[in-house]
C-alpha positions in Angstrom: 48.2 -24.4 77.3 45.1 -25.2 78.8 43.8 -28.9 78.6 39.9 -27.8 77.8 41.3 -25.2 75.2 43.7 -27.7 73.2 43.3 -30.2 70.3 45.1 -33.7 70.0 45.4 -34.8 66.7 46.8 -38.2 66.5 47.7 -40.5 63.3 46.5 -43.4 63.4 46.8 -45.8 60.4 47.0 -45.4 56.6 45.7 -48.8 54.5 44.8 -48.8 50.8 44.8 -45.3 49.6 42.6 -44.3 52.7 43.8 -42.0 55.8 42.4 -42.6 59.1 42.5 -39.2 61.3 41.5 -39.4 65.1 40.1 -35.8 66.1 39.9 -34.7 70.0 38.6 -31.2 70.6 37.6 -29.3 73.8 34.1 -28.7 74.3 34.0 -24.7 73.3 36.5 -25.4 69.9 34.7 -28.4 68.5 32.7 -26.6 65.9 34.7 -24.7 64.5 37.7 -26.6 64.1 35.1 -29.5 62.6 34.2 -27.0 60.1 38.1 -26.2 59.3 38.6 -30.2 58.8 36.2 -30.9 56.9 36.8 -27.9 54.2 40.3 -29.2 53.9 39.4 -33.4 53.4 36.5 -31.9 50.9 39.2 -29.9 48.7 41.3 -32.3 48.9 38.8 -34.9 47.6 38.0 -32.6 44.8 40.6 -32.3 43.5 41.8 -35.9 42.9 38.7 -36.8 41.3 39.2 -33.6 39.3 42.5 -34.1 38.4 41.9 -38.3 38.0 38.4 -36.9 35.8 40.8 -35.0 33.7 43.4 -37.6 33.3 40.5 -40.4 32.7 38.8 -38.4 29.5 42.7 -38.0 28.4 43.4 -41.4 28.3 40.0 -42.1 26.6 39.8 -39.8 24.5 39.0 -40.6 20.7 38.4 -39.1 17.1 36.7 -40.0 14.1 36.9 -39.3 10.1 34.6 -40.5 7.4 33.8 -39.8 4.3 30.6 -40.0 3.2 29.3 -41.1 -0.9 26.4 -41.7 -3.3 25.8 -45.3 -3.2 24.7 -45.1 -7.3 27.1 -42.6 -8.3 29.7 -43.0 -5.8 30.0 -39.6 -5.7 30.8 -37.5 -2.6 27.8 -36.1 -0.9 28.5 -32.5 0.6 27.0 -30.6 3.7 25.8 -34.4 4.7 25.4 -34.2 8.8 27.4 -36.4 10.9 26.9 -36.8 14.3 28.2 -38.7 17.0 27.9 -38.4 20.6 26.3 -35.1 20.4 28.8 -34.0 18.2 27.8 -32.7 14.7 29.7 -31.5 11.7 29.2 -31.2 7.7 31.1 -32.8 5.4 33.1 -31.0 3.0 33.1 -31.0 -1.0 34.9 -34.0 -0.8 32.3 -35.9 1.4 35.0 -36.0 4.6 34.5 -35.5 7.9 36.6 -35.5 10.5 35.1 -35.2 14.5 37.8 -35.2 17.4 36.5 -34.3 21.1 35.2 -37.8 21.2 35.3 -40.9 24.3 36.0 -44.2 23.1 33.8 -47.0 23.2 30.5 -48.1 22.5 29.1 -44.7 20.5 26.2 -44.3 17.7 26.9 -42.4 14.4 23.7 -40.8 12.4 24.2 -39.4 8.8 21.1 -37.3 7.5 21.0 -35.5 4.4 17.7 -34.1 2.4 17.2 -36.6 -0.4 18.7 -39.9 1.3 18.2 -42.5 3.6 19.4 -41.8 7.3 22.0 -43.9 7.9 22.5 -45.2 11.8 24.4 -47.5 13.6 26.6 -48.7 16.6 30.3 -47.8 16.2 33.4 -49.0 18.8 35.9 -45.8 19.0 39.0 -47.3 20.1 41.6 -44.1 22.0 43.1 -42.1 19.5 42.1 -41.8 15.7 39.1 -43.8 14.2 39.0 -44.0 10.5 35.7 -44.7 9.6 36.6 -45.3 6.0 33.5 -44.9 3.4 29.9 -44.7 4.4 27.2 -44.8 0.9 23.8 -43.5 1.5 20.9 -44.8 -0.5 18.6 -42.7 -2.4 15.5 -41.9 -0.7 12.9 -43.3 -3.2 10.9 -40.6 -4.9 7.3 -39.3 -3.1 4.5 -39.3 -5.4 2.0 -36.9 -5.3 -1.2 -35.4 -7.4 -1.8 -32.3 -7.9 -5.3 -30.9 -8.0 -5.3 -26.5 -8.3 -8.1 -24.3 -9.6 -7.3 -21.4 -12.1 -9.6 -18.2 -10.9 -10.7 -14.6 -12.6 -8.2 -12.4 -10.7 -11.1 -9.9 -10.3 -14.4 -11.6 -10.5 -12.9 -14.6 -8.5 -14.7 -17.0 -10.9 -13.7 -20.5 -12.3 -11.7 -19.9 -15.7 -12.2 -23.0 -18.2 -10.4 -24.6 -20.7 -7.4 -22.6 -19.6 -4.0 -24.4 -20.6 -1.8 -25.7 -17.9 1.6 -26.8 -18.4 3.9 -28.4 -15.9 7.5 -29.6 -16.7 6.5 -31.3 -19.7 2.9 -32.6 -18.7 0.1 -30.3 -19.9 -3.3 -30.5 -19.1 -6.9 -27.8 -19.2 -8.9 -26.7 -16.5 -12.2 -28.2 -16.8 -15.6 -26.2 -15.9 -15.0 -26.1 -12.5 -11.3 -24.3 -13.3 -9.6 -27.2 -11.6 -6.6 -29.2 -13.4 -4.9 -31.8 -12.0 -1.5 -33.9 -12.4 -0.7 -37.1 -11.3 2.7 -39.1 -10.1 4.3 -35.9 -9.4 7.4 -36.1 -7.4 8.7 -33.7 -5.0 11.0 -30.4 -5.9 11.1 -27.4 -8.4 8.8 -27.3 -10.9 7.7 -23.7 -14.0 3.8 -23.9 -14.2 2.5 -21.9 -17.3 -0.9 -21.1 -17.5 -2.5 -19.7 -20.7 -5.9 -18.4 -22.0 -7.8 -16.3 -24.8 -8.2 -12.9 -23.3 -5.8 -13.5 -20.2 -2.2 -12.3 -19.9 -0.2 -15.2 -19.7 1.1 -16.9 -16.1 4.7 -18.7 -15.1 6.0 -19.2 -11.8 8.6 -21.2 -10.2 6.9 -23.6 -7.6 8.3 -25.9 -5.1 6.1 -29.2 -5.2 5.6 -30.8 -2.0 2.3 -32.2 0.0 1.0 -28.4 0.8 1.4 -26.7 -2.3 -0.3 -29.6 -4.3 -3.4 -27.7 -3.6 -3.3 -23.9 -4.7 -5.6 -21.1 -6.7 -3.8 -19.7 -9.5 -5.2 -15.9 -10.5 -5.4 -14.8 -14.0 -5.5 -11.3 -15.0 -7.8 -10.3 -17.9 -5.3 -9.0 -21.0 -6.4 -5.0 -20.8 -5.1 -2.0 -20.5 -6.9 1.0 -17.8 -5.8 4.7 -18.5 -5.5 6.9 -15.6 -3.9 10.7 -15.2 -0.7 10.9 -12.6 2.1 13.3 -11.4 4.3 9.9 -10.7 7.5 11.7 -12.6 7.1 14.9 -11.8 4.4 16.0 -14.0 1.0 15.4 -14.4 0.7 13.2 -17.9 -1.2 10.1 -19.0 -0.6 6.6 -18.1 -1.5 3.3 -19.1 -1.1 -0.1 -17.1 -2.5 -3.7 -17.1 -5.0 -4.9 -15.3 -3.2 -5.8 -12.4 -0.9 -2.2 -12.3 2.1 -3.8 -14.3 3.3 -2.5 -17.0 2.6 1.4 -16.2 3.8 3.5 -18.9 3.4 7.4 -19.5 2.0 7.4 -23.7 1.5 11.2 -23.9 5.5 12.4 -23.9 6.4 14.6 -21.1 6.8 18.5 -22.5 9.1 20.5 -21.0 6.1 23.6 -21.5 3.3 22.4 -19.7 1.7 19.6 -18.5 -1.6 17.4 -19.4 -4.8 18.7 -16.5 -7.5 16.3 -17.4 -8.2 13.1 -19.1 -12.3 11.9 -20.1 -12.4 8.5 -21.5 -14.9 7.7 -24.2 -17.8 5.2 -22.8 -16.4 2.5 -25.3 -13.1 3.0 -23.6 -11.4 3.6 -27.1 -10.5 7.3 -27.2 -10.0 9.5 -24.8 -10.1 13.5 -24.4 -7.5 15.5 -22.6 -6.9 19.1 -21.8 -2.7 19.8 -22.2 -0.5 23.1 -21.6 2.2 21.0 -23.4 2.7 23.9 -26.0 3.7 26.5 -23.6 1.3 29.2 -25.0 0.2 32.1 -22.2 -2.6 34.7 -23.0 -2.3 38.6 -22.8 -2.5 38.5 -18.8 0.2 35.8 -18.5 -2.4 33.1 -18.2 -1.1 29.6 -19.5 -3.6 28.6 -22.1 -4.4 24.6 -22.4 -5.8 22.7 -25.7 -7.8 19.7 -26.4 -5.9 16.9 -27.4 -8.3 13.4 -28.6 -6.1 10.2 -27.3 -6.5 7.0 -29.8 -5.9 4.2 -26.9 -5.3 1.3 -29.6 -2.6 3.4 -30.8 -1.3 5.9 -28.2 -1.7 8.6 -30.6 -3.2 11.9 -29.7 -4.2 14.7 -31.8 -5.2 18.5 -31.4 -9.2 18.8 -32.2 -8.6 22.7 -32.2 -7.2 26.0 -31.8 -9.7 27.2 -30.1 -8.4 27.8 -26.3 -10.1 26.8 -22.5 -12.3 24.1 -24.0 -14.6 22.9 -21.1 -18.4 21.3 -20.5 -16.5 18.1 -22.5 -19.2 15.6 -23.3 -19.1 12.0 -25.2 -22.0 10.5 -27.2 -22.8 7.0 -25.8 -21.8 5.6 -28.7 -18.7 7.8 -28.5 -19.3 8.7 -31.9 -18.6 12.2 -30.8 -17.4 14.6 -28.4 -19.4 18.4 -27.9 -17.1 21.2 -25.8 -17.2 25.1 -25.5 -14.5 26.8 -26.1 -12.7 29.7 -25.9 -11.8 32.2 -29.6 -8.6 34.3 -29.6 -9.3 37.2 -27.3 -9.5 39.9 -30.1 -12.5 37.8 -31.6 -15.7 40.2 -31.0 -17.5 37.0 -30.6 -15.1 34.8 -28.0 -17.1 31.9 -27.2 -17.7 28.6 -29.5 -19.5 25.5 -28.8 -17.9 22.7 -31.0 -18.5 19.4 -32.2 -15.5 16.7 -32.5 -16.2 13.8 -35.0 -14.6 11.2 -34.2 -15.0 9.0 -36.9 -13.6 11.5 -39.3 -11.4 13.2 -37.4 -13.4 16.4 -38.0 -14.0 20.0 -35.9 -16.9 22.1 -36.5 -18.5 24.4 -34.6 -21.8 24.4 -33.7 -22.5 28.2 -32.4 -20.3 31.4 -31.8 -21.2 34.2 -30.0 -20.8 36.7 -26.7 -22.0 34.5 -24.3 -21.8 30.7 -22.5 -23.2 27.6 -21.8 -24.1 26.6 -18.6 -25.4 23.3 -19.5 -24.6 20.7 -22.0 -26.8 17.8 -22.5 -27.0 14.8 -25.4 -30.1 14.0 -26.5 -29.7 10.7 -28.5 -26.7 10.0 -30.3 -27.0 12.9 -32.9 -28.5 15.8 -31.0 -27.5 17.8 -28.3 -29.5 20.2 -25.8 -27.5 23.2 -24.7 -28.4 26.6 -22.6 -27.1 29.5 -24.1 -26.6 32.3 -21.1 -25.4 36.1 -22.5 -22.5 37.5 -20.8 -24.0 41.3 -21.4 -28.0 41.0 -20.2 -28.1 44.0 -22.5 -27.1 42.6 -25.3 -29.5 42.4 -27.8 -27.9 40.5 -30.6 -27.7 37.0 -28.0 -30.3 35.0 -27.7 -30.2 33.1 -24.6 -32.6 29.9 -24.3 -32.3 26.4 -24.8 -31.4 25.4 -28.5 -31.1 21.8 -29.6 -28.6 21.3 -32.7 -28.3 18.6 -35.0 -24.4 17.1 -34.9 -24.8 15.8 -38.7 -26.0 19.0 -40.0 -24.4 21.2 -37.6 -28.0 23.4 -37.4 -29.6 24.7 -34.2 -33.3 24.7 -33.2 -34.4 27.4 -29.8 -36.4 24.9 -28.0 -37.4 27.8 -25.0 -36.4 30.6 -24.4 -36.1 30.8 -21.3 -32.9 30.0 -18.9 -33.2 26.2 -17.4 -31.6 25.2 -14.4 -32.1 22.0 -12.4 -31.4 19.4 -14.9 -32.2 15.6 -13.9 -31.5 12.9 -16.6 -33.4 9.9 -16.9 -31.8 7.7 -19.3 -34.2 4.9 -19.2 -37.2 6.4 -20.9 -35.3 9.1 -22.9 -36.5 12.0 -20.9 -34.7 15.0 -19.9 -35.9 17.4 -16.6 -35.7 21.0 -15.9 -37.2 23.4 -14.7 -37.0 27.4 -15.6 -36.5 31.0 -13.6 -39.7 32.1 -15.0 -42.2 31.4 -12.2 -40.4 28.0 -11.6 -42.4 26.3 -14.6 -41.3 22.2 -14.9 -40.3 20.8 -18.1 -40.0 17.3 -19.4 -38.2 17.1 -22.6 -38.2 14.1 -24.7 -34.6 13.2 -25.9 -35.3 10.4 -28.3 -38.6 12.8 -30.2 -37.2 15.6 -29.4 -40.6 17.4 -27.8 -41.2 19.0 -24.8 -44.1 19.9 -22.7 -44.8 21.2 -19.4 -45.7 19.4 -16.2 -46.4 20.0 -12.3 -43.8 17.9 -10.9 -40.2 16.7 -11.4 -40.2 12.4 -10.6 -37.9 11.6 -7.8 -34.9 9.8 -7.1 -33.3 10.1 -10.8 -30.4 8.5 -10.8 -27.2 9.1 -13.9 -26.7 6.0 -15.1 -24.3 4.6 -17.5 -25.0 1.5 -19.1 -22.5 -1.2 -19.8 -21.3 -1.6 -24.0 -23.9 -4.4 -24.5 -26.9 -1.6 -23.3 -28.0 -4.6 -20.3 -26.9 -3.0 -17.6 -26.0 -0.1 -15.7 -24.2 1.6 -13.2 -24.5 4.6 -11.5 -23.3 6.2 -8.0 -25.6 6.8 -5.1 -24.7 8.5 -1.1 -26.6 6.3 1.4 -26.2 7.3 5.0 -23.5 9.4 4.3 -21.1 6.9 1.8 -20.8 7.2 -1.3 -21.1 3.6 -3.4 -21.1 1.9 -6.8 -24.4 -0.1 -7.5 -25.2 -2.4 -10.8 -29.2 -2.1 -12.2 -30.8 -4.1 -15.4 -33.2 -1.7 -17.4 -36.7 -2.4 -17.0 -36.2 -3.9 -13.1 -36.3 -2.6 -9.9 -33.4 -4.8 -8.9 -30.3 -3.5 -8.0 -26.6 -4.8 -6.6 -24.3 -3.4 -4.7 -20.6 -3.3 -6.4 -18.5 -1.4 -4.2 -18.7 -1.3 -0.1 -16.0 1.2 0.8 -17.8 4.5 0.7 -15.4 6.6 -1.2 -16.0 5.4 -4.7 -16.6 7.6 -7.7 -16.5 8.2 -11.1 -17.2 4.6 -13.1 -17.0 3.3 -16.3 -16.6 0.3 -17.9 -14.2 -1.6 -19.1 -15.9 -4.3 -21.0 -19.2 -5.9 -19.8 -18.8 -6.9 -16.9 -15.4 -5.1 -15.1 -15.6 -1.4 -14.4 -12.5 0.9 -13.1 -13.6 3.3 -10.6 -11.5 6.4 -7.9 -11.3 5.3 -5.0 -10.9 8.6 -2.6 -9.1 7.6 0.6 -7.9 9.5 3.2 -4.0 9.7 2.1 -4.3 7.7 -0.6 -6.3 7.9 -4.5 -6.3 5.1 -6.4 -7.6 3.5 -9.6 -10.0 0.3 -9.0 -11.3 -2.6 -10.8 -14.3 -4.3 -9.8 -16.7 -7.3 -11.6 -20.5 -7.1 -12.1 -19.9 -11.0 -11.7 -18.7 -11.5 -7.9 -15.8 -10.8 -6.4 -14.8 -7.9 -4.4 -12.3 -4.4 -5.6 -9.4 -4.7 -6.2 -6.5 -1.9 -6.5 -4.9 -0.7 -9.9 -2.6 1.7 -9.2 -2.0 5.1 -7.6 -4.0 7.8 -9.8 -5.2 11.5 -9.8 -8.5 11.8 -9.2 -10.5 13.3 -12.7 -11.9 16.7 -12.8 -15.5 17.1 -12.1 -16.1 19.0 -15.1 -16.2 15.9 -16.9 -19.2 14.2 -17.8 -20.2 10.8 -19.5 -17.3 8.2 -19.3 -15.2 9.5 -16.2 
């Protein structure tokens, strides 16, 4: 072998655990073999300290158990957290724990657990098992806190006073501001009530702590809304609170037909509906529908007639009664009626029959109504066609012109009704609380269809600016007016009492019932609802 080529490697000595190696390499071998040498010492190192690691934590190696108690009850305290070392575990129903994995020595054990003390301090695991014995926790002392909430109008988002608050078993009443407060509450689960005249009653669960000690609580005013809906299957009437709970269908479903309207009196205590519910079809296989008058304090409906196709429904305002044409059996020489519903006394009469129809319908106070009689034969000679005004108490007409009027225009607040006629376009003005006409040259502008409120104060009506369609509030006898709904699709109002009105809310892919508050606040959803027919006139 060649001398530069070769390697000597020559022992040397071997003193305390430590091995001395003398390395001679050629010139062109030296790095690589260095690299060889020094993988194998570096393995080798390795692995004794693994191996005397390994054997080390072996030796060492410790585990604890404890069990934890009540330092009152001396009870055991379950799902308590132990932890030592990094090492966490529950204790069981029985309060024990038992932790293995552990080093001995000089280690800190922490015991935490929602209602107690944490409990800390310095242990000294010894190798093998530890028994830790008993560890009590102490009570954490109770938290006291005041409460201080405000009870609110769901809708108008108004201060409700004097309303009753109970909590546990401390009550208390909102003052003017609707605020209530409790002091030295503690911390946890608590049932807060809240009561008041003309509110449904409120309960809820709450869970006391520092952020819920401030909160608005919403009451719901104690009424019912009515609204038409094909939610089973078929359209029918519904009623629901306030808020949409409670729905419940109070016309019974037929298996003949189905209800197709609903018109709800302006005092929003009766209600007219149109129903095929008795399965009846005419001579051409046409279903035939009746008028049905809805009690809402009682959810009892009655037929008004059996005269067929009733249509041009209109209320009173005092919804004392309810005027319709209607249709006669079809052998009846003289098919069409125009009827009067007493509500009071339950009582049908009609008004007029003849061969003709009325294209408009109008009330002129509470007791009289304006109607335009049109002939279905022009050459008929035995119709007269005009505008008649009958008396509801009497049940006698009076022609008023006769000519046909088209063009109506209501306004309410000075008891005047507008119109003008085919024959060379003459303009009325016909005074619905005297009764009079007289002619005039022009029409006023911007007459708007109210409908005031049950106290006669206020009023609302519907109005299209810049292409959206609104609610808007007016007082009579002021130019001032309010703006009550902002979403552009609402139509068809009425009130509910005073100051809350339910409105149709037309969206695109959804109809729904509204509530809204002359008072403040903004709309607020009822429930899913078919939208009322147009046909309809004071009320919805």
């Amino acid at each position: 072998m060649n001398p530069e080529n070769s390697s000597n490697l020559e022992k040397k000595s071997l003193r305390s655990r430590e091995v001395t190696l003398k390395l001679t390499v050629t010139k062109r071998g030296f790095v690589v073999s260095s690299i060889v040498v020094l993988l194998i010492i570096g393995g080798v190192y390795l692995y004794a300290a693994g191996f005397i690691g390994q054997w080390y934590e072996s030796y060492e190696q410790a585990s604890a158990s404890v069990v934890i108690k009540n330092i009152e009850t001396k009870e055991p305290i379950k799902d308590a957290i132990v932890l030592i070392d990094k090492k966490m575990i529950l204790t069981n129903q029985a309060g024990e724990a038992q932790i293995s994995g552990l080093v001995a020595g000089k280690r800190t054990i922490q015991i935490t657990k929602n209602g107690f003390i944490k409990y800390s301090k310095t242990i000294n695991l010894a190798r093998g098992k530890n028994n830790l014995s008993e560890i009590k926790l102490a009570v954490s002392p109770l938290e006291k806190i005041t409460i201080k909430s405000f009870v609110k109008d769901q809708i108008a988002n108004l201060p409700i006073s004097q309303a009753k608050v109970t909590l546990d078993t401390k009550n208390t009443e909102s003052d003017d501001s609707g605020i209530f407060e409790f002091t030295d509450m503690t911390t946890g689960k608590y049932l807060i009530t809240i009561k008041k005249d003309g509110y449904k009653d409120f309960s809820q669960e709450i869970n006391l702590d520092r952020q819920s000690a401030e909160h608005e609580y919403h009451l719901t005013a104690d009424k019912k809304v009515y609204f038409m809906s094909n939610r089973d299957g078929k359209n029918g009437i519904y009623t629901a609170d306030l808020d949409g709970k409670n729905p419940l269908r109070i016309v019974p479903k037929s298996d003949k037909g189905e209800e197709s309207s609903l018109n709800i009196s302006p005092n929003y205590k009766y209600a007219y509906f149109d129903s095929y519910r008795e399965g009846v079809k005419d001579k051409n296989n046409n279903k035939v529908y009746f008028g049905y008058i809805l009690d809402l304090a009682t959810n009892k409906f009655t037929k008004i007639s059996s005269d067929r196709f009733p249509s041009q429904v209109k209320w009173s305002d005092d919804s004392g009664y309810l005027v319709y044409q209607a249709a006669k059996d079809e052998a009846d020489p003289k098919p069409t009626v125009l009827n009067v519903y007493n509500v009071a006394k339950a009582e049908n009469h009609t008004l007029w029959q003849g061969n003709g129809y009325f294209s408009s319908i109008y009330f002129a106070g509470l007791k009289h109504v304006l109607v335009t009689i049109s002939k279905y034969n022009v050459n008929d000679a035995t119709t007269l066609e005009g505008l008649v005004s009958y008396d509801l108490e009497n049940q006698s007409g009076t022609p008023v012109l006769m000519d046909k009027p088209y063009s109506f225009q209501e306004d309410i607040l000075n008891n005047k009704l507008y119109f003008q006629v085919y024959r060379d376009s003459l303009k009325y003005e016909y005074d619905t609380e005297k009764l009079e006409i007289k002619e005039i040259k022009e029409i006023p502008d911007d007459l708007k269809s109210y409908v005031f409120s049950p106290n006669g104060r206020q009023m609302i009506f519907t109005d299209t600016r810049d292409g959206k369609t609104d609610i808007y509030l007016r007082y009579p006898n002021k130019d001032d007016e309010k703006k009550i709904t902002t979403s552009g699709t609402a139509s068809a109002p009425a009130w509910l009492d005073d100051s809350t009105i339910v409105y149709y809310e037309n969206k695109p892919g959804e109809i729904g019932l509204w509530a809204a508050s002359t008072l403040g606040g903004s709309g607020q959803k009822i429930t899913d609802a078919t939208l009322p027919t147009a046909n309809y006139g004071d009320g919805y």
